[in-house]
C-alpha positions as YAML, in Angstrom:
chain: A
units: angstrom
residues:
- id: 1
  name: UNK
  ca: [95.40, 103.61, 82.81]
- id: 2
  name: UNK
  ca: [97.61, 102.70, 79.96]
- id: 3
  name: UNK
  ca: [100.54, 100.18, 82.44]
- id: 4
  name: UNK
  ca: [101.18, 96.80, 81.03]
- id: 5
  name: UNK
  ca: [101.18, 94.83, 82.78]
- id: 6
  name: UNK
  ca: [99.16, 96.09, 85.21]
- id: 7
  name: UNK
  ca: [100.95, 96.59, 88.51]
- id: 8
  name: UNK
  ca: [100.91, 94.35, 91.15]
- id: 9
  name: UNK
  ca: [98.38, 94.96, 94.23]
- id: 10
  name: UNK
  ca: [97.99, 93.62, 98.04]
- id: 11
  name: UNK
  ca: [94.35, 92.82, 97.09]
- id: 12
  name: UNK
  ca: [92.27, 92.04, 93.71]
- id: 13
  name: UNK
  ca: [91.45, 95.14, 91.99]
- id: 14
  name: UNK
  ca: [87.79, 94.75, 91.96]
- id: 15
  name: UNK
  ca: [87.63, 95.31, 95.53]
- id: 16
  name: UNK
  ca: [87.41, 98.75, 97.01]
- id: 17
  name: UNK
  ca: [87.89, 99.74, 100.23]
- id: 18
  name: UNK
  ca: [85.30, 99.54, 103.00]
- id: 19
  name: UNK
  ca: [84.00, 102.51, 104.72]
- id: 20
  name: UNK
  ca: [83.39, 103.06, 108.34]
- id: 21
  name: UNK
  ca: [79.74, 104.17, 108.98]
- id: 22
  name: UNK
  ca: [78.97, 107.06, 111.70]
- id: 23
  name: UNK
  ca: [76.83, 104.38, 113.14]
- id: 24
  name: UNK
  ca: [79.63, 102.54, 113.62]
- id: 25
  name: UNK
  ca: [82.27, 104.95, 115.43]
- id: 26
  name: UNK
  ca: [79.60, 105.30, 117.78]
- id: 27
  name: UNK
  ca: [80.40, 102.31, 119.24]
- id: 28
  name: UNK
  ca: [84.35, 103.68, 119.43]
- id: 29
  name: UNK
  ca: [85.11, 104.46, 123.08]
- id: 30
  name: UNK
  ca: [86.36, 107.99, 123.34]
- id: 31
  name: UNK
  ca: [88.40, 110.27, 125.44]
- id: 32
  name: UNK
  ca: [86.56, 113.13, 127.42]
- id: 33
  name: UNK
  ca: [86.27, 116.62, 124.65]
- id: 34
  name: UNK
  ca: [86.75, 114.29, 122.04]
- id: 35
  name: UNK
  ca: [84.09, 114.83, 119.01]
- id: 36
  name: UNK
  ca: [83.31, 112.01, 116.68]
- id: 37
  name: UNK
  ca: [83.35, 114.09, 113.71]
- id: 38
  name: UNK
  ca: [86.93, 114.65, 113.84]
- id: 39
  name: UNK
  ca: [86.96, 110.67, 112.64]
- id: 40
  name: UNK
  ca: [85.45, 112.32, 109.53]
- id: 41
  name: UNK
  ca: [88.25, 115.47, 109.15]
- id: 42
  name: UNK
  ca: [92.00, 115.26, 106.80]
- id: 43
  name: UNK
  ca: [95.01, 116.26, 107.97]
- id: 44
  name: UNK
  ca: [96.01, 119.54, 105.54]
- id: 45
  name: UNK
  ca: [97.34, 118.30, 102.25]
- id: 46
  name: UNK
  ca: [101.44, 117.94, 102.28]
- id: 47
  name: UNK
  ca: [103.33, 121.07, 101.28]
- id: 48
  name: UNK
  ca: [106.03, 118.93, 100.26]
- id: 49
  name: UNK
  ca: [103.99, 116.99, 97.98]
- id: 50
  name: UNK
  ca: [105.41, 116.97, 94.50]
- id: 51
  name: UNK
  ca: [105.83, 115.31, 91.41]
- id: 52
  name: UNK
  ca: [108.29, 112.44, 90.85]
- id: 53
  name: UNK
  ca: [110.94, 112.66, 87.66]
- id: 54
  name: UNK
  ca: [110.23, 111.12, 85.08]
- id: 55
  name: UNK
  ca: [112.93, 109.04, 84.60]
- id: 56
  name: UNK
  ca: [111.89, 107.88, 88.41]
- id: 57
  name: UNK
  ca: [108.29, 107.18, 87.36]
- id: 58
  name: UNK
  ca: [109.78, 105.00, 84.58]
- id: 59
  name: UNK
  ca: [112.33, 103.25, 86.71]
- id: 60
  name: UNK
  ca: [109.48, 102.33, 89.20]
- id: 61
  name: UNK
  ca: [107.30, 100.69, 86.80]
- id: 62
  name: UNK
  ca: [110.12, 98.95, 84.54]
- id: 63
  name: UNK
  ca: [110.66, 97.23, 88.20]
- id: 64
  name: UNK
  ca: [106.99, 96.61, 88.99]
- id: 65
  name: UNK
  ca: [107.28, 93.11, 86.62]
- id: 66
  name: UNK
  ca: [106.72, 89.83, 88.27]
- id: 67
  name: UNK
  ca: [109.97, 88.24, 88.54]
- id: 68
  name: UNK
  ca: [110.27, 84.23, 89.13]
- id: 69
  name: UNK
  ca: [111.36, 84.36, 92.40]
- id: 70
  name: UNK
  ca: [109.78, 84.31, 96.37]
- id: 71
  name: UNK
  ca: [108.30, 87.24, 98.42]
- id: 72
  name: UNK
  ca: [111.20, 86.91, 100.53]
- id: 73
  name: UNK
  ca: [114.11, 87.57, 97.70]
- id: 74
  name: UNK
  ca: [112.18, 89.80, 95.60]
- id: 75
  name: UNK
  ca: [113.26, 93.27, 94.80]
- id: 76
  name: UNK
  ca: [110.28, 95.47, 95.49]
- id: 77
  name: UNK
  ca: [110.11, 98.88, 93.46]
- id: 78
  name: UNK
  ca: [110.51, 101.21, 96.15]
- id: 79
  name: UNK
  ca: [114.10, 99.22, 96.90]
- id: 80
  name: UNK
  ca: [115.33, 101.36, 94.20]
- id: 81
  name: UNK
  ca: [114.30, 104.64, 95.79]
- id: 82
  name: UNK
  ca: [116.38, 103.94, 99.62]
- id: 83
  name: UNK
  ca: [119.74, 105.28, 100.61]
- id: 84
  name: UNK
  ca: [121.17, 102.19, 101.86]
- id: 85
  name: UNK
  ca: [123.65, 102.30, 104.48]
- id: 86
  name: UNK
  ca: [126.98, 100.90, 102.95]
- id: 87
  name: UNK
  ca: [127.85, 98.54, 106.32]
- id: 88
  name: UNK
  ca: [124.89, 96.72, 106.01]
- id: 89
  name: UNK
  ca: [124.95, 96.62, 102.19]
- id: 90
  name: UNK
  ca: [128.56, 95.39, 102.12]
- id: 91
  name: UNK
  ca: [128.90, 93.91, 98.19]
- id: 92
  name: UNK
  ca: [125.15, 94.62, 96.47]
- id: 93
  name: UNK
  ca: [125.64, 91.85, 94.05]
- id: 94
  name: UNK
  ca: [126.24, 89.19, 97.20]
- id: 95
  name: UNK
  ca: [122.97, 90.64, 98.29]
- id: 96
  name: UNK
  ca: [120.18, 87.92, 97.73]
- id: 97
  name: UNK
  ca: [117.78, 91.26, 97.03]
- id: 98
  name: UNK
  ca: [119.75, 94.23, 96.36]
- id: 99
  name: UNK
  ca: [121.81, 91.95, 93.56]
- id: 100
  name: UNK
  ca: [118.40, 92.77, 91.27]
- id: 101
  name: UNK
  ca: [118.71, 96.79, 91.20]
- id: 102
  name: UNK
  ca: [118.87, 98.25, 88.36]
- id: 103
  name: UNK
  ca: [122.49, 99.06, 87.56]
- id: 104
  name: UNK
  ca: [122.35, 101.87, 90.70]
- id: 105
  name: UNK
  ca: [121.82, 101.95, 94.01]
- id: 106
  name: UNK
  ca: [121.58, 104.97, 96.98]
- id: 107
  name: UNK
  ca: [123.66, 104.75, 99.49]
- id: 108
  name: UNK
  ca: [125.16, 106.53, 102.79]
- id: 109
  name: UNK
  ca: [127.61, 106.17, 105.19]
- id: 110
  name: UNK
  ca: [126.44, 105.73, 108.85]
- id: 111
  name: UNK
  ca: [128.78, 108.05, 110.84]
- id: 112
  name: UNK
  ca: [129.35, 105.49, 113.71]
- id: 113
  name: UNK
  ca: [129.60, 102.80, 111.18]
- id: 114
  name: UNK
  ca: [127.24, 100.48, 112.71]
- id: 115
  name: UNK
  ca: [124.93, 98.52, 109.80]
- id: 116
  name: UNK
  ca: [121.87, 100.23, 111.41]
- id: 117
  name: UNK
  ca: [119.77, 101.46, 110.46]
- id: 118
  name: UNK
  ca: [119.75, 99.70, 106.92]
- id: 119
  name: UNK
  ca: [118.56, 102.57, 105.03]
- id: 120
  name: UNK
  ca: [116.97, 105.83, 105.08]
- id: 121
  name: UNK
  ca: [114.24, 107.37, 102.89]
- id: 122
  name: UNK
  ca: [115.85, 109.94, 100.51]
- id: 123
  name: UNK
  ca: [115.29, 113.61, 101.73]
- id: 124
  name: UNK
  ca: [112.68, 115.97, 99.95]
- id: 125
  name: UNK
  ca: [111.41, 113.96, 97.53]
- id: 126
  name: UNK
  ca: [107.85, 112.54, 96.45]
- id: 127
  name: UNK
  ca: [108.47, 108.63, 95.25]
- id: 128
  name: UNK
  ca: [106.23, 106.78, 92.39]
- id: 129
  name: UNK
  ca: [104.46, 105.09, 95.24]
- id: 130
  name: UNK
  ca: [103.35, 108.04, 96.53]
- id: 131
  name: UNK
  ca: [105.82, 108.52, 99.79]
- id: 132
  name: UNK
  ca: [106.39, 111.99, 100.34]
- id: 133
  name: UNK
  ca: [109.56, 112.73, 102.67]
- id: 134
  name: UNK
  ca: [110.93, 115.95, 104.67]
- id: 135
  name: UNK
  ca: [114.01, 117.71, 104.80]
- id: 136
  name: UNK
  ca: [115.34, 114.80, 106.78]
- id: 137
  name: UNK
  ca: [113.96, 111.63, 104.93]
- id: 138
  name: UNK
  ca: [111.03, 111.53, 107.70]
- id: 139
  name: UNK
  ca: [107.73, 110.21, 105.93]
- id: 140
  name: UNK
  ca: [105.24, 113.18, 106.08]
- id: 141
  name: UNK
  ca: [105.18, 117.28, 106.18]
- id: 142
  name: UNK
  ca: [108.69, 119.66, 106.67]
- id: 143
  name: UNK
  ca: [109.83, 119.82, 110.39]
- id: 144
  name: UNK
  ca: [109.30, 122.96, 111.58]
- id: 145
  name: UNK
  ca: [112.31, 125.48, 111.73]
- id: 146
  name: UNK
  ca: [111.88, 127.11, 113.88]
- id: 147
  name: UNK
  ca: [110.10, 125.28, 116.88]
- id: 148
  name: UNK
  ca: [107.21, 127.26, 117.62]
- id: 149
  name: UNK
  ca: [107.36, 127.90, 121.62]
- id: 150
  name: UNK
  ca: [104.39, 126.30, 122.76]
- id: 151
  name: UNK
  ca: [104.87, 123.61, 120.21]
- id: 152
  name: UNK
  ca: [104.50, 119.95, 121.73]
- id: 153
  name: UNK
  ca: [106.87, 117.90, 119.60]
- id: 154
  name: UNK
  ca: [106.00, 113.88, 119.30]
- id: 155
  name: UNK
  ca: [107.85, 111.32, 116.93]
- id: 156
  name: UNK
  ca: [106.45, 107.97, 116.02]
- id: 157
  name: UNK
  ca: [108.97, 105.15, 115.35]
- id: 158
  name: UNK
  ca: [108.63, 101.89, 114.70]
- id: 159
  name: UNK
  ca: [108.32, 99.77, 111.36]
- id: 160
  name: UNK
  ca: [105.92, 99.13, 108.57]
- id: 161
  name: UNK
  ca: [103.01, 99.54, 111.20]
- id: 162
  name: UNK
  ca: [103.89, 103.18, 111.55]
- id: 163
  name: UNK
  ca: [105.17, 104.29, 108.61]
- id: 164
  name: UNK
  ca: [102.23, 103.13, 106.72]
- id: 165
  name: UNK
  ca: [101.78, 102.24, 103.18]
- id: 166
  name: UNK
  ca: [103.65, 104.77, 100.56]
- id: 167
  name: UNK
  ca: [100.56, 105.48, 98.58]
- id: 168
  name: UNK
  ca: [98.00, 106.49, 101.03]
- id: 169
  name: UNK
  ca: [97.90, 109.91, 101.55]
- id: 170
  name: UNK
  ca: [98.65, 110.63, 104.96]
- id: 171
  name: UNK
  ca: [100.01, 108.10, 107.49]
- id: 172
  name: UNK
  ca: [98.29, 107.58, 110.61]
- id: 173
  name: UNK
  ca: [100.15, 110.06, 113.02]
- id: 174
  name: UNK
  ca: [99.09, 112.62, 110.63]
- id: 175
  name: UNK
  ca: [95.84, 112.16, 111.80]
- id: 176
  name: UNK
  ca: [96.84, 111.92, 115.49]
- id: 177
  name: UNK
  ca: [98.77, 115.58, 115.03]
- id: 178
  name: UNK
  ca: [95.44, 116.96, 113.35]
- id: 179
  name: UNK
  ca: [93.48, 115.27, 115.92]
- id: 180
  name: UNK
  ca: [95.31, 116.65, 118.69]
- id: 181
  name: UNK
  ca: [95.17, 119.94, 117.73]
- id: 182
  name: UNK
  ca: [91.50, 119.77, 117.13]
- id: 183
  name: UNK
  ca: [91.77, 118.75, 120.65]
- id: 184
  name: UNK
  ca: [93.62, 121.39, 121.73]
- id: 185
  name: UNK
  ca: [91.38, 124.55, 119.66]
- id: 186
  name: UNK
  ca: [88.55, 122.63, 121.63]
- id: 187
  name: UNK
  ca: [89.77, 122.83, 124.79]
- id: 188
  name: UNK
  ca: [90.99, 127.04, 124.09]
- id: 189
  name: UNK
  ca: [95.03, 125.70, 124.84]
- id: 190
  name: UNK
  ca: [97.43, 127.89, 123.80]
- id: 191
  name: UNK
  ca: [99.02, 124.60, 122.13]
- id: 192
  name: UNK
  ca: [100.48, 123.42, 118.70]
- id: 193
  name: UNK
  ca: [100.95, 119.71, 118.41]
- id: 194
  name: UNK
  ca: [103.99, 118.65, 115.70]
- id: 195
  name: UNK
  ca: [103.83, 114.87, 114.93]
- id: 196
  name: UNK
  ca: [106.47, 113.72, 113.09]
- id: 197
  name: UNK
  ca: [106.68, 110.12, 111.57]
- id: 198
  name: UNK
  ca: [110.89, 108.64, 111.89]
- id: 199
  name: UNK
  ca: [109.49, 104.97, 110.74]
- id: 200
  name: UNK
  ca: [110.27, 102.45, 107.69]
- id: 201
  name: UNK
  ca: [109.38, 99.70, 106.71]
- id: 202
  name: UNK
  ca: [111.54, 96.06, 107.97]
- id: 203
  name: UNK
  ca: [113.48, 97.63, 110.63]
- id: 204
  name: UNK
  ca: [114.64, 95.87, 113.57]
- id: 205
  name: UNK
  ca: [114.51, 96.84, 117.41]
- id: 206
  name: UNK
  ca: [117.74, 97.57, 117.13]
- id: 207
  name: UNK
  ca: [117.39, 99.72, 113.73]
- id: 208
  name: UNK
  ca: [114.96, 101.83, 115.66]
- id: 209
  name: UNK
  ca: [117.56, 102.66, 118.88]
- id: 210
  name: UNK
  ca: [119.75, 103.80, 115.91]
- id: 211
  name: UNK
  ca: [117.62, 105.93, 114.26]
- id: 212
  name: UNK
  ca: [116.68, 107.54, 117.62]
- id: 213
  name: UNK
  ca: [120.34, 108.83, 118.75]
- id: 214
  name: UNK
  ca: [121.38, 109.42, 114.91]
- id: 215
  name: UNK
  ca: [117.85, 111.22, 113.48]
- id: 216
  name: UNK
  ca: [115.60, 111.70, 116.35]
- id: 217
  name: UNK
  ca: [117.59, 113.36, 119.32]
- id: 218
  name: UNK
  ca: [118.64, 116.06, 117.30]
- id: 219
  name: UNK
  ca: [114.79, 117.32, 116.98]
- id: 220
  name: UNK
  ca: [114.70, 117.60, 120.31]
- id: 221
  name: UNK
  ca: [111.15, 115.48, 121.18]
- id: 222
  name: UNK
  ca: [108.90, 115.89, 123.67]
- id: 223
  name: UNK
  ca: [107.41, 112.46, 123.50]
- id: 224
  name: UNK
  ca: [108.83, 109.79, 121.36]
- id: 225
  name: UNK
  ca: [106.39, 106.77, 120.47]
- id: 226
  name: UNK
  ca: [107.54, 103.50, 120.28]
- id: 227
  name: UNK
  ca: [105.37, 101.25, 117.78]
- id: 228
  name: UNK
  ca: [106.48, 97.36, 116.98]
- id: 229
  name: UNK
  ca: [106.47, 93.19, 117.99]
- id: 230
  name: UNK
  ca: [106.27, 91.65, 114.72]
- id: 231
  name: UNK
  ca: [109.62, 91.90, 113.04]
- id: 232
  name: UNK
  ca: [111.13, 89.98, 115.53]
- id: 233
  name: UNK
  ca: [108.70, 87.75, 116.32]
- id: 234
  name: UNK
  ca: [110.64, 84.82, 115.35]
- id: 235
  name: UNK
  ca: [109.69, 81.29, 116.53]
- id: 236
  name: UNK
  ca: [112.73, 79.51, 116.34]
- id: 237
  name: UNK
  ca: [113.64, 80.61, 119.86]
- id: 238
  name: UNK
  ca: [110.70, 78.74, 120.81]
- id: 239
  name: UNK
  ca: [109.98, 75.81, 118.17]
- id: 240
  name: UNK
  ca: [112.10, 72.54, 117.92]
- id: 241
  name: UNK
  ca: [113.17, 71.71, 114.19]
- id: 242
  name: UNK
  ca: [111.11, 74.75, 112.50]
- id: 243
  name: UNK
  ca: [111.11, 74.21, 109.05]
- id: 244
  name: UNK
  ca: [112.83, 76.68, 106.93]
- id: 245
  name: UNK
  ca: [111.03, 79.92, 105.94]
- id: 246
  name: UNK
  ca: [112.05, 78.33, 101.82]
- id: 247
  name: UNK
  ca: [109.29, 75.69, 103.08]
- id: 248
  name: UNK
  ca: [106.15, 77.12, 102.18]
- id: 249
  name: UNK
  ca: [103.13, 75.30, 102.54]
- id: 250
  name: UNK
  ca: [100.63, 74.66, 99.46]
- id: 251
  name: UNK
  ca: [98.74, 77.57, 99.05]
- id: 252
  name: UNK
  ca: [94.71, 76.75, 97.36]
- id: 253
  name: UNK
  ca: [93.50, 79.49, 94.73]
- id: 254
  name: UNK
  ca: [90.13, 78.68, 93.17]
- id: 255
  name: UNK
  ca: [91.08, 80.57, 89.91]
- id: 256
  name: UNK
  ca: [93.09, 78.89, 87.90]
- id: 257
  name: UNK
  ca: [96.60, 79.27, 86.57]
- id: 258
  name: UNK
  ca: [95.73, 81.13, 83.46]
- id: 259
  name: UNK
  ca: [93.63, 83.44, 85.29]
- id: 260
  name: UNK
  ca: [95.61, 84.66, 87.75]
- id: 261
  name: UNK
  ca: [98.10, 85.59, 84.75]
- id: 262
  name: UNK
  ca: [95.48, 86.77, 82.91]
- id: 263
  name: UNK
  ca: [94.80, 89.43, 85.54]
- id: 264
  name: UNK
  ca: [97.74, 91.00, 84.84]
- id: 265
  name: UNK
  ca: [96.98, 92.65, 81.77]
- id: 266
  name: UNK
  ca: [92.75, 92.82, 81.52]
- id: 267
  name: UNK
  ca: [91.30, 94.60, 84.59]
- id: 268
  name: UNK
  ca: [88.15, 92.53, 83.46]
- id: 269
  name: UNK
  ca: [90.07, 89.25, 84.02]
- id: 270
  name: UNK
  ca: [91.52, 90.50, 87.48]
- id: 271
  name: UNK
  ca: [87.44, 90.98, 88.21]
- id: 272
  name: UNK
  ca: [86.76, 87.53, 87.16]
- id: 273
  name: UNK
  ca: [89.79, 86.09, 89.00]
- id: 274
  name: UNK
  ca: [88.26, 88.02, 92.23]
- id: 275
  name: UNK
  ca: [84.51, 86.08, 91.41]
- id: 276
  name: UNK
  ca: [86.13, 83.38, 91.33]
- id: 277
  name: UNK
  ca: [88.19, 83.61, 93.96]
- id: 278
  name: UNK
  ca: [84.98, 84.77, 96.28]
- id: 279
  name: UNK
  ca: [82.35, 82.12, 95.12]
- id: 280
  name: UNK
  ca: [85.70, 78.97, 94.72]
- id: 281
  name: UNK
  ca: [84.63, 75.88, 97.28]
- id: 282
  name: UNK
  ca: [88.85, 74.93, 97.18]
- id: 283
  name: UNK
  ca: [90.03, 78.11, 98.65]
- id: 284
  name: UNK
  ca: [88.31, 78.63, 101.64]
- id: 285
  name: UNK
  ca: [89.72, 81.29, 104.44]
- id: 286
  name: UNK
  ca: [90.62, 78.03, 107.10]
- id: 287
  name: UNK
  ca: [93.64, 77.78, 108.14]
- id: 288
  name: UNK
  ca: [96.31, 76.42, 105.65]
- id: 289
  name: UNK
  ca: [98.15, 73.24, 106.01]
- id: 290
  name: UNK
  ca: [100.96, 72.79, 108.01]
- id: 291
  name: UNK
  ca: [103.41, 70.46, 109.90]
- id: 292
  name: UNK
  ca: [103.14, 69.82, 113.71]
- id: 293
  name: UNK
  ca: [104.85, 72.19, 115.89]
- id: 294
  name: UNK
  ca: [105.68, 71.34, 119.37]
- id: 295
  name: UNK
  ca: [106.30, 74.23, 121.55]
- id: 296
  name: UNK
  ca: [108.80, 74.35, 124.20]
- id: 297
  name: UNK
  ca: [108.74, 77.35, 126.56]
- id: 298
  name: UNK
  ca: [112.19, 78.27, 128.08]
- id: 299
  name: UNK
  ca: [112.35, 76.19, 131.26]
- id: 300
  name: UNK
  ca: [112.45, 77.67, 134.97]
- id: 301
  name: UNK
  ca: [110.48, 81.08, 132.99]
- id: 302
  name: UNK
  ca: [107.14, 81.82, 134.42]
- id: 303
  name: UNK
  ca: [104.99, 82.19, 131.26]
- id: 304
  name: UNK
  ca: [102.14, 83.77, 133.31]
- id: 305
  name: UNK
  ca: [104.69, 86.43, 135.55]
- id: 306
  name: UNK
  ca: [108.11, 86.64, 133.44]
- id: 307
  name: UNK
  ca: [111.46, 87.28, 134.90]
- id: 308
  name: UNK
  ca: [112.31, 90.02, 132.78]
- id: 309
  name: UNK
  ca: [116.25, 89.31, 133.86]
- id: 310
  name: UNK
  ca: [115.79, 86.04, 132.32]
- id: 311
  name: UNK
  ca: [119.17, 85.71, 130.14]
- id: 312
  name: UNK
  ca: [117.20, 83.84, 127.39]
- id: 313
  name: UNK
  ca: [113.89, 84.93, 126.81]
- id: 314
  name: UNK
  ca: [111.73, 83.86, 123.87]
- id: 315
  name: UNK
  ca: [111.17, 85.51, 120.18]
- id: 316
  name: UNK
  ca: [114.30, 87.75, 120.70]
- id: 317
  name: UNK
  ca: [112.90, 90.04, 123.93]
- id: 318
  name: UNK
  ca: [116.17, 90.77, 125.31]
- id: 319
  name: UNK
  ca: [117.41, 92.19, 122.47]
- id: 320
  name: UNK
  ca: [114.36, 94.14, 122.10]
- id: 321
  name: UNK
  ca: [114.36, 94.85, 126.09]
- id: 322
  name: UNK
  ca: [118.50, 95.96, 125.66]
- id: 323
  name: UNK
  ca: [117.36, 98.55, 122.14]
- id: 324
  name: UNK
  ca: [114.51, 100.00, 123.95]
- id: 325
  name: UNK
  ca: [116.57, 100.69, 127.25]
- id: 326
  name: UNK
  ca: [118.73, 102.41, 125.04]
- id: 327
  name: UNK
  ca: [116.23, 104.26, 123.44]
- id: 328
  name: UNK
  ca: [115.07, 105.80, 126.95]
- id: 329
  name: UNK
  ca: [118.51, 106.44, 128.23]
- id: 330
  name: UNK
  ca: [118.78, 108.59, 125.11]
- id: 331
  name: UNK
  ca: [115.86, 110.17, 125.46]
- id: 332
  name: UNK
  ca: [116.15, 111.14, 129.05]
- id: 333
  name: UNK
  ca: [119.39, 112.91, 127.76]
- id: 334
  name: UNK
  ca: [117.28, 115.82, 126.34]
- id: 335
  name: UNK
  ca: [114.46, 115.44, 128.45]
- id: 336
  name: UNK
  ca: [112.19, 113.58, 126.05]
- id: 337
  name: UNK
  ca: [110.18, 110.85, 127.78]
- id: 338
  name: UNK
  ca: [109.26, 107.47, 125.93]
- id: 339
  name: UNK
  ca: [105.73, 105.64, 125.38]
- id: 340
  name: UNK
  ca: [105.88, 101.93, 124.23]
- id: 341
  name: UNK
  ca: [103.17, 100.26, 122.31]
- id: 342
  name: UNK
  ca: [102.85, 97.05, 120.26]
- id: 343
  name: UNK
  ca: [100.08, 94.60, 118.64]
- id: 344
  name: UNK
  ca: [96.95, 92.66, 119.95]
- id: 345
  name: UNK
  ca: [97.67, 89.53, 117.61]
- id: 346
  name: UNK
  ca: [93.83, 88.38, 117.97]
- id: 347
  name: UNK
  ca: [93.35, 84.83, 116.42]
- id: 348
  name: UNK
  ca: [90.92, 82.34, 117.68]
- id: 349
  name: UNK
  ca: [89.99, 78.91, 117.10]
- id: 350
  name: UNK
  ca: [87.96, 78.19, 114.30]
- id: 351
  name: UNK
  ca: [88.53, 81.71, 112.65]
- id: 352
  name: UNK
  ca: [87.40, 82.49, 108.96]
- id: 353
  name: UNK
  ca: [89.12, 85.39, 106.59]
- id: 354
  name: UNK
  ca: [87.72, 86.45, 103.68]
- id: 355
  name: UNK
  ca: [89.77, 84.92, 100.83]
- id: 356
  name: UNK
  ca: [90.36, 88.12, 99.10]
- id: 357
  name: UNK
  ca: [90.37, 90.66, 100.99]
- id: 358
  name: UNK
  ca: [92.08, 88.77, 104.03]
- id: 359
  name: UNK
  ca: [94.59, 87.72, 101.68]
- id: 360
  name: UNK
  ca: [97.44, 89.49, 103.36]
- id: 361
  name: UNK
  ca: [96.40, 88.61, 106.40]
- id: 362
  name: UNK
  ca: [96.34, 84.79, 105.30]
- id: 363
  name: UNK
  ca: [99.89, 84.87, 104.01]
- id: 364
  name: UNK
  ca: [101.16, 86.55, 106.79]
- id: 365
  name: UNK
  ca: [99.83, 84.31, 109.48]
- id: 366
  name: UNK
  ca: [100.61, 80.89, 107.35]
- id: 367
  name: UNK
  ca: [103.78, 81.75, 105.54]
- id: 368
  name: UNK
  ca: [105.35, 84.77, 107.56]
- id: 369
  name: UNK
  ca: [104.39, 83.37, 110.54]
...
């Protein structure tokens, strides 16, 4: 109510968030037992949940200023708020991110002294952007000491897909633990589902097979869900002479200049500046500008029935094939089995976004990707 500026936000404040009708979940294959009103049903609220210090709260938003410099090198507020592991951090002020903390930083010491994973979330805290973590810096509600005996433990890992954004409520797998044992009271099993979320943000394939021997083996899993494809979905394995990610093309905003700063400090401007935006004829949702790309698949690879021994498959798969052999290997060590998932990326030809609220989604396919 009273920041200034206001903070920044993925999308223009005067847009809410759209609803999902009953109507519409109707149209939401579902499993046999499985009741459409649990769509409708919250996880329990977080034990754990608690107030930040104040001296964090203040921290957070003396960081939350716009700084003069690209996505890529900025300093984000929850930065801050990380244990960093000291291999990968090596000298913060060589750091082309880290150099901008605030006179402090968290760190750890990996016990192997590998550089992954890059950080961990601090234990047992709530954060000013809402995270709330466990007794082991796992996003979500305490692990439970002990292990109930007919207790079906399952870990999500993965990246910024899993672990969700810090200020909603509950991530996702909190919904699939309630959901399963909604599931389960349906069905009259004598069965307690604990879904526990090991994910953060940015990690790596290889990140991920870390945190599984170091953090997740020692919970002892039943099922360990592996979530990810976009982090490494890098196109220089596949693209002759891709321009540098510093390159980024020209990016159209029908409000002008002294808008879009304006928005920062009147929540009436940042409603204009979304008008604007909506009803603008010079920032439509097509695709953005950009140079020609020629593709060149990895010759002697079948694109349509891979040789997964190839030595030098595209957007870094064997690394990713190598982490999540490792993963199962571990796994199979205390009888835990693994489940792999990853991303429909579903654009077409001709495809529209919404300028404001498909922001994100503009940026990421134009300038990340």
């Amino acid at each position: 109510m009273f920041a200034w500026p206001l903070p920044e936000a993925p999308t223009l404040p005067s847009v809410g968030n759209d609803s999902v009708s009953a109507e519409e979940l109707d149209h939401v294959a579902r499993a046999r037992g499985v009741q459409r009103e649990w769509f409708f049903s919250d996880p329990p609220g977080l034990s754990n949940r608690g107030a930040p210090p104040d001296d964090w709260i203040t921290l957070y938003k003396s960081l939350e200023h716009p700084r003069a410099l690209p996505d890529a090198q900025r300093m984000v507020p929850s930065d801050a708020f990380k244990a960093w592991n000291t291999a990968f951090l090596g000298d913060p002020c060589l750091h082309p991110v880290l150099r901008q903390a605030p006179g402090h930083l968290f760190v750890y010491d990996q016990p192997d002294g590998s550089r992954f994973p890059m950080f961990r979330f601090l234990p047992d805290v709530t954060l000013p952007d809402g995270l709330v973590t466990n007794q082991i810096g796992w996003r979500g509600r305490p692990i439970e000491v002990p292990r109930g005996d007919r207790t079906v433990r399952i870990v999500f890992v993965g990246a910024s897909t899993v672990v969700d954004a810090h200020d909603y409520p509950f991530s996702h797998s909190d919904f699939v633990g309630h959901w399963l044992n909604l599931w389960a009271e349906s069905q009259d099993l004598n069965v307690r589902f604990e879904v526990l979320n090991a994910a953060r943000e940015s990690v790596k394939s290889t990140d991920i097979a870390a945190i599984v021997h170091d953090e997740v083996l020692s919970v002892r899993p039943d099922l360990v869900l592996y979530y990810e494809g976009g982090n490494q979905f890098d196109l220089t394995s596949m693209v002759d002479d891709l321009p540098p990610r510093t390159v980024r093309p020209t990016q159209r905003k029908a409000a002008p200049l002294l808008l879009q700063q304006a928005s920062r400090y009147s929540a009436l401007m940042g409603r204009v500046e979304a008008a604007v935006s909506l009803v603008g004829r010079d920032w439509e949702s097509r695709e953005w500008p950009k140079p020609t790309y020629h593709l060149t698949w990895p010759p002697g690879l079948d694109e349509f029935d891979p040789d997964l021994s190839y030595p030098r498959l595209p957007v870094n798969l064997n690394t990713v094939q190598h982490d999540l052999e490792r993963i199962r290997t571990d796994l199979s060590s205390v009888g835990a089995e693994l489940a792999v998932s990853s991303f429909f990326w579903l654009v077409k030809d001709g495809m529209k976004l919404d300028p404001v609220k498909g922001r994100y989604a503009l940026q990421q396919l134009n300038v990340g990707y």
